[in-house]
N, C-alpha and C positions, 0 to 999 in steps of 0.2 A: 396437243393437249395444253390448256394455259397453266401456267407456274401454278397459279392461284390453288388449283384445285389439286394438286397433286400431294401426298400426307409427305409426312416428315420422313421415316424411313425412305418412298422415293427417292426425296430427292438426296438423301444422303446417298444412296447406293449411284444416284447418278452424277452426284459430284465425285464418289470413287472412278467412277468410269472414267469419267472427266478428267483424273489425276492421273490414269491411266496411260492414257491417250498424250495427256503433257508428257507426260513421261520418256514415252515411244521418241516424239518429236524432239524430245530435248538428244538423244539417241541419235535422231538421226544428224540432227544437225551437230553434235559433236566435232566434227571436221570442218564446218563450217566457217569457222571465226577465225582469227589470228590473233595472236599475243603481243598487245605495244603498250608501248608509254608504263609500262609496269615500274614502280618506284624497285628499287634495286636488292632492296631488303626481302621483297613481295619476290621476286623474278627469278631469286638463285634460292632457290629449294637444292642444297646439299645433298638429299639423300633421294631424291626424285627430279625428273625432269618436267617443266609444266606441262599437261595436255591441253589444249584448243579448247580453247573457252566452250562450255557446252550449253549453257544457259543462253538461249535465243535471244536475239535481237528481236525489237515491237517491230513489227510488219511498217512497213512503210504507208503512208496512207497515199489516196491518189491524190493529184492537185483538185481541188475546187476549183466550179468555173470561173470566181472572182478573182480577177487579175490582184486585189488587195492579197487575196490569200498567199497567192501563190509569191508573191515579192514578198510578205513577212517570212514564207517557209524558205526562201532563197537566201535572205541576209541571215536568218536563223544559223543556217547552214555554213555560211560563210564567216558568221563569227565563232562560230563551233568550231570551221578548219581554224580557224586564226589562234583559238584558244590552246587547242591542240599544240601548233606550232610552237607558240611560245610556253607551255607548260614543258614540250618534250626538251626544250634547251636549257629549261632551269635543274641547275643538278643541287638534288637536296645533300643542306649539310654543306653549301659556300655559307658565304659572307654575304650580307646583302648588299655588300659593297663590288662582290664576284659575279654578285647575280647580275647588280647593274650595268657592270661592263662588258660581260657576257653577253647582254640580251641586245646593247646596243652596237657592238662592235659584230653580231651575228647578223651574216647576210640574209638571214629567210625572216629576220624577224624585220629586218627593213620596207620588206614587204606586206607587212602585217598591216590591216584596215584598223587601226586604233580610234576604240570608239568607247562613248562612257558605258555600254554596256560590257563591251567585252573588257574593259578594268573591272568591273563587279564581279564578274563570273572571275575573272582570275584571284580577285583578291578572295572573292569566297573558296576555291579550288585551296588556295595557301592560310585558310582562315587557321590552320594548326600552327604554320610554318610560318613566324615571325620574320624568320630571315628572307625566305623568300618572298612573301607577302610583300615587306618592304620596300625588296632590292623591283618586284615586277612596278612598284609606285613609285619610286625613283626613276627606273627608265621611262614610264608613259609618259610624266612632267617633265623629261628631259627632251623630246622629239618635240620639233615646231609647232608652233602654233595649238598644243593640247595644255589644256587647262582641266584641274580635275573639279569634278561639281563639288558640291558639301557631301555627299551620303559616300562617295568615296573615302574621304577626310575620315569622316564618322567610322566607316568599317578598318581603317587602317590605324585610329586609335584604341576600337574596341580589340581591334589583334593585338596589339601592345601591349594594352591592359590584361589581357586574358592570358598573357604569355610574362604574367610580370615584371615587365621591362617598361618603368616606372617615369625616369629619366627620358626613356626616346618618349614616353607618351606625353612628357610634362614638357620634352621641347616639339611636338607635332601641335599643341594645342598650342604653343606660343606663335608657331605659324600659321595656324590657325585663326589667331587673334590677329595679326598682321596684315590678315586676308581678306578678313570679315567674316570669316567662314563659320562662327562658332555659333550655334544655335542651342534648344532647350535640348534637343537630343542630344548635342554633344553633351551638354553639363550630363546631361543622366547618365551615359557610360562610362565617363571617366571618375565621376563620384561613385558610382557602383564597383568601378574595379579598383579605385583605393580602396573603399570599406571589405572588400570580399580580400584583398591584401592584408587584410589588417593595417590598414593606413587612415582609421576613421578621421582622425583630425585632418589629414590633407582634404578630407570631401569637406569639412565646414569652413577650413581657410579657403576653398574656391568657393563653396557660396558668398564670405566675404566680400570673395572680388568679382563675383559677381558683375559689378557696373563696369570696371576696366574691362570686361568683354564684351560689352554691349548689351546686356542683358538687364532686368531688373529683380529684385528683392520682392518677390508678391506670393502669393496663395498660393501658386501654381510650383514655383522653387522653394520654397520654404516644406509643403509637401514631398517634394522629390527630396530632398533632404532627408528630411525624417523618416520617410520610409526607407530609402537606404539604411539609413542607422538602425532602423528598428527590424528589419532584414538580417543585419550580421549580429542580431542579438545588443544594438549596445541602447535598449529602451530609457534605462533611465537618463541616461546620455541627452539622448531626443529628447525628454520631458522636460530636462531643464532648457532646452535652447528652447520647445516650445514656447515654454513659461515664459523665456527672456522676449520674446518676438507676440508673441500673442495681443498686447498692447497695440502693436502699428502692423499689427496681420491676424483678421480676423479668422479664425477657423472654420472649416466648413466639414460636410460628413465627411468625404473621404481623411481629412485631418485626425477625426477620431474611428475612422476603421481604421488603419494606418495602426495606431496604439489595443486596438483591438487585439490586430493581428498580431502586434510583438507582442502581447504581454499571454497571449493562447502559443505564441511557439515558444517562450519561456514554462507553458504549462502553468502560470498565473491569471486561470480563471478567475477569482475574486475579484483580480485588479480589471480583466477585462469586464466583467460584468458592472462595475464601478464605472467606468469608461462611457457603459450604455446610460446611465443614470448622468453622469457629467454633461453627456452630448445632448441628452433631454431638456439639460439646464440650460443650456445655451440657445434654447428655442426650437433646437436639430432632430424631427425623430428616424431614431433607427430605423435601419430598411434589412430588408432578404439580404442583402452582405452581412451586417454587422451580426444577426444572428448565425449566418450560416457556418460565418469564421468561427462563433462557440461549439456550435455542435461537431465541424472539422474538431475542436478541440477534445471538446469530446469523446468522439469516438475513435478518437488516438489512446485516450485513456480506459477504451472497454465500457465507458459507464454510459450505456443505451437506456438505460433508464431516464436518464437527463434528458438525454437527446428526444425521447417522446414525450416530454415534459416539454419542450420546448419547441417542438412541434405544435403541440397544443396551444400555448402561450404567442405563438407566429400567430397562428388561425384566429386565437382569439382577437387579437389587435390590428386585425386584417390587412397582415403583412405574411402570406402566405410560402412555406417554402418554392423554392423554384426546380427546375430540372437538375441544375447544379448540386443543391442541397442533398436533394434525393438520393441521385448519382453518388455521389460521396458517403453518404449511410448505407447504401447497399453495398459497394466497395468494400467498406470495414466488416460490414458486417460477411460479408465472403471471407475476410483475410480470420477472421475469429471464429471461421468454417460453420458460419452459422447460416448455413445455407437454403434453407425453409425459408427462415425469415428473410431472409436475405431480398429470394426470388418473391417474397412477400409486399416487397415496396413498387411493384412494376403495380401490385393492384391498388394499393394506393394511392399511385399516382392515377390510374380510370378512374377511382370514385371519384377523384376534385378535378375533372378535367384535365390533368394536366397534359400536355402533349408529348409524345415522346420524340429526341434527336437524334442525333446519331452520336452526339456525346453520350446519349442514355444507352442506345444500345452497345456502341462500344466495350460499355461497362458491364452491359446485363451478359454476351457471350465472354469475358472475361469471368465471370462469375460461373456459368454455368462449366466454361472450359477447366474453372477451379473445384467443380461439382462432379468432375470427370462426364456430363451429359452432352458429349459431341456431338451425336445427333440433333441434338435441341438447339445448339449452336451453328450448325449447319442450317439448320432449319429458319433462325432467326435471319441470317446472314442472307440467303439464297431465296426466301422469300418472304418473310415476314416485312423488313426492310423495303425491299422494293412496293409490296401493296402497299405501304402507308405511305412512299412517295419519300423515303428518306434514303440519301444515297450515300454510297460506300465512300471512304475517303483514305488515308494511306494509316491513318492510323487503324482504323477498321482491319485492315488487312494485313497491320501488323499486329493486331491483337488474336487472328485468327493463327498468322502463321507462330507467329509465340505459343498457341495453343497447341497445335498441330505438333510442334516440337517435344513440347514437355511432355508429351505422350505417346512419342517417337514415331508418330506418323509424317515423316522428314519428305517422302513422295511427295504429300499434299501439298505438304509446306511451300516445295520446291514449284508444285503445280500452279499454287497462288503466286509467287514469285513470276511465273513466266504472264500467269494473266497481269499483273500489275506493270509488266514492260507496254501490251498493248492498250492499257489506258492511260489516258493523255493528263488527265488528272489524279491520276495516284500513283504516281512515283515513288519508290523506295527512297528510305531516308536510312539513316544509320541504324537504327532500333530496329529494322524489316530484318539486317543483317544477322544482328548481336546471337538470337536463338539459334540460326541457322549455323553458325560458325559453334556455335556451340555442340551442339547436334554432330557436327564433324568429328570433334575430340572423343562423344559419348559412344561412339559409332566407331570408331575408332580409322574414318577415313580422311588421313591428315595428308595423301598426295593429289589424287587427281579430284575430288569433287571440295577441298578447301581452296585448290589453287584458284580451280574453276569460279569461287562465290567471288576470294579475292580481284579477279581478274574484273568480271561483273561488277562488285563495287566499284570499284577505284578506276577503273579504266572507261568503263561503260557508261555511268552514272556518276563519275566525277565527285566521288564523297571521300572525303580524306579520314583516315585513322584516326580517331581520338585517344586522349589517356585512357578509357576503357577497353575499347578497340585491341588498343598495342597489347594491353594488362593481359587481354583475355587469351592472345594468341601467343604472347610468352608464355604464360602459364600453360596452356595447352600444350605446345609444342615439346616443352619442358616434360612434361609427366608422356610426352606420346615418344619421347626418346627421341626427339630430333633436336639436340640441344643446339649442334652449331648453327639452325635457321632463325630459332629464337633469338643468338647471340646479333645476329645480320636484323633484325627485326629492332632489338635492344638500340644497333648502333645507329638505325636510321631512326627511332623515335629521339636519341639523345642528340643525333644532328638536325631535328628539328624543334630541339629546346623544349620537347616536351618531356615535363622532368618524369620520372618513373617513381612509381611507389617503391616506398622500403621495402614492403614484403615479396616484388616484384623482381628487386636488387637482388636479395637474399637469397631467393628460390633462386635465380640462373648464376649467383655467385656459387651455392654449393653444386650444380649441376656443371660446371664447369670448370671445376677443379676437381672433380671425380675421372673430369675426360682429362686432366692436364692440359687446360689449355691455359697456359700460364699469364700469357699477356694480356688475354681476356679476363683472369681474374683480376691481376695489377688493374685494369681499366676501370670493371666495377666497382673495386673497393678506394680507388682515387675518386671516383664519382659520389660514392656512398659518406664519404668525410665530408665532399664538397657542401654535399645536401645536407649535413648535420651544422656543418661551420653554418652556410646561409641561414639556416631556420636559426640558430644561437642570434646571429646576427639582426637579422628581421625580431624576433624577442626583445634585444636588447633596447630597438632603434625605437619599439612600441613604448615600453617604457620610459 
């Protein structure tokens, strides 16, 4: 029977099946796997033993007859074992000075085929873990004859930056500069991750010097400027250096969307709309961005009324909204559970032509998942999608298994889950995880199917823990009574410098002085000062 033709109920009842079936298989293949390369924090579950990863591996595919194929899936594989190798010898929580001489003075990694890919895949593998990210870039430039490209440079200052260690990032770009290495991408992270520091004036004293690194003062950086600034909120900051610069650098649109945007994520519509009238003046007309950034503003604020007010006002000056715009007012209008209307904007985008994407549908089974209409979502997902030729992508499928979740249908979830190992193009990302792991705690099965997902991420799919990640499975673990895995969890997030929030502190401070575990609280609450001193200090230094 073709998809096409089959109703909505079908095919819901047959993607139950379907989930069924995933099920069974995930069942059998339980014994299947083995358990390695597990970070140490993930691997000693206290009050359980891990069980054998049960979540299936993607089927293998066969070779193609093209001998190209088959040598890309060959070195694939061999920078894969290579990656392995060298990730399993870095023990998180050195130095990266331990790392460095660990991985050089280690005989298997002598053996490792060092290549610029397999430095990216590693540096992305440690993009949490500054220390080791480091120390793995230290040893690749230390072996003969390797030389790292630019976009390595680039990834191992935006780990810096993102890990706030401010000093190693401001002497890697001076080697940087040494090198020739320094490009517009570099200026845009390292001026991004001072202003998100709160270090705004470090990002304008490097545009100053701008020319000592080979670059120039034009449209293009004077823009990345500003938009940073007007990013971390500091607009009127921007407007004056505009002003100062505007004389010997003309502005162009993106200049004045730029100040759109800060002055609507300040919630100063007047001053944006102001902005539209400025840009006019300078012979500039607005486009589908500069409005869309008001009606985002907008409908942060509830007032839909505007928002089709300027709707109208688009159409009239035949600058018409876009899929984007759309997308973003049905979004809101779900989150203010306005959900008629909501599903109301899919037909106004048929009346004017517009096309639908798979950003639009994304958004339309988010909406309907918000409308509790599972079926309809199913429906959209499983064939609506396919006949109009738009295809699934991983956020797709993480907006289903997120749905899936919140409605504790955790089977299907998991059943999406195993379909997304056998597609080549949608691969789980961190977000695929987050509901899933959540669903765990709510469910209240914190040993063998969290260990299982853990195992899956991290091992399987090479996705490292974030500040979110650690937050959510302290806190779980914490309220599921497994305080001392949370505490092994705590010690491997703080050995990888990623700091913990206060309330994250707090919640495993009091849960571990209820167990008496004495030295564990000494640890947290010398932590806890640490993080107060620094933020006094960073305050101060802004000032």
């Amino acid at each position: 029977m073709h998809v096409g033709l089959l109703k909505k109920e079908q095919i819901f009842k047959l993607s139950r099946i379907y989930t069924q079936m995933g099920s069974a298989m995930i069942l059998i293949l339980r014994h299947s796997l083995t358990r390695t390369r597990f970070p140490r924090a993930l691997s000693r579950n206290p009050s359980a033993h891990f069980t054998s990863g049960a979540l299936p591996h993607a089927p293998v595919e066969p070779y193609r007859h093209a001998g190209g194929s088959r040598d890309r899936q060959f070195r694939e594989e061999s920078v894969n074992k290579d990656l392995h190798i060298v990730v399993s010898k870095v023990r998180v929580g050195s130095s990266e000075d331990e790392v460095c001489r660990n991985l050089i003075d280690d005989g298997a990694c002598e053996s490792v085929e060092l290549s610029h890919g397999l430095v990216g895949k590693l540096l992305h593998r440690f993009r949490d873990d500054w220390k080791s990210a480091l120390g793995v870039f230290r040893w690749a430039e230390s072996r003969s004859s390797f030389c790292h490209v630019p976009e390595a440079y680039d990834a191992i200052v935006d780990i810096l930056g993102k890990s706030k260690q401010m000093e190693r990032m401001r002497g890697m770009l001076d080697e940087m500069r040494k090198r020739g290495a320094v490009s517009l991408n570099t200026v845009s992270k390292v001026m991004r991750r001072f202003a998100g520091a709160g270090f705004w004036r470090d990002a304008v004293r490097l545009f100053d010097e701008l020319e000592n690194l080979g670059l120039e003062k034009n449209i293009e950086t004077m823009n990345l400027l500003l938009d940073t600034l007007c990013k971390e909120g500091k607009v009127e900051q921007a407007r004056e250096i505009f002003l100062a610069l505007k004389p010997h650098i003309p502005p162009d649109a993106y200049t004045f969307n730029i100040f759109i945007h800060g002055w609507c994520k300040l919630d100063r519509v007047d001053e944006a709309l102001w902005t539209i009238q400025e840009m006019k003046g300078h012979g500039t007309q607005p486009c589908v961005i500069s409005y869309s950034i008001i009606i985002h503003c907008y409908c942060r604020l509830h007032d839909f009324v505007k928002v089709y007010e300027l709707f109208d006002k688009m159409h009239g000056q035949g600058c018409p909204p876009n899929i984007v715009t759309y997308s973003t007012v049905m979004n809101y209008l779900a989150k203010a559970e306005r959900y008629d209307e909501a599903l109301q904007i899919r037909e106004r985008m048929k009346s004017v032509g517009c096309r639908l994407d798979s950003l639009f549908y994304n958004s339309l089974i988010h909406v309907l998942g918000r409308a509790g209409r599972l079926e309809d979502a199913a429906y959209v997902f499983r064939v609506e999608m396919p006949e109009n030729g738009v295809s699934w992508n991983t956020s797709t499928y993480n907006t289903m298994v997120s749905m899936f979740c919140h409605h504790g249908q955790v089977r299907e979830a998991l059943s999406l889950l195993d379909e997304m190992d056998s597609f080549g193009n949608c691969k789980p990302d961190a977000q695929t995880y987050h509901p899933l792991l959540k669903s765990c705690f709510k469910s209240g099965k914190t040993d063998s199917l969290l260990s299982e997902l853990l195992d899956h991420m991290v091992n399987k799919n090479h996705i490292s823990l974030d500040l979110s990640a650690y937050s959510l499975l302290i806190h779980g673990l914490c309220r599921a009574n497994k305080c001392d895995w949370a505490y092994l969890l705590f010690e491997e997030m703080v050995g990888q410098d990623i700091v913990p929030r206060q309330q994250t502190c707090r919640l495993l401070l009091e849960e571990v002085k209820e167990r008496n575990m004495y030295d564990a609280a000494e640890r947290i609450e010398g932590l806890m000062m640490k993080l107060k001193s620094t933020k006094q200090t960073t305050i101060h230094t802004e000032i």
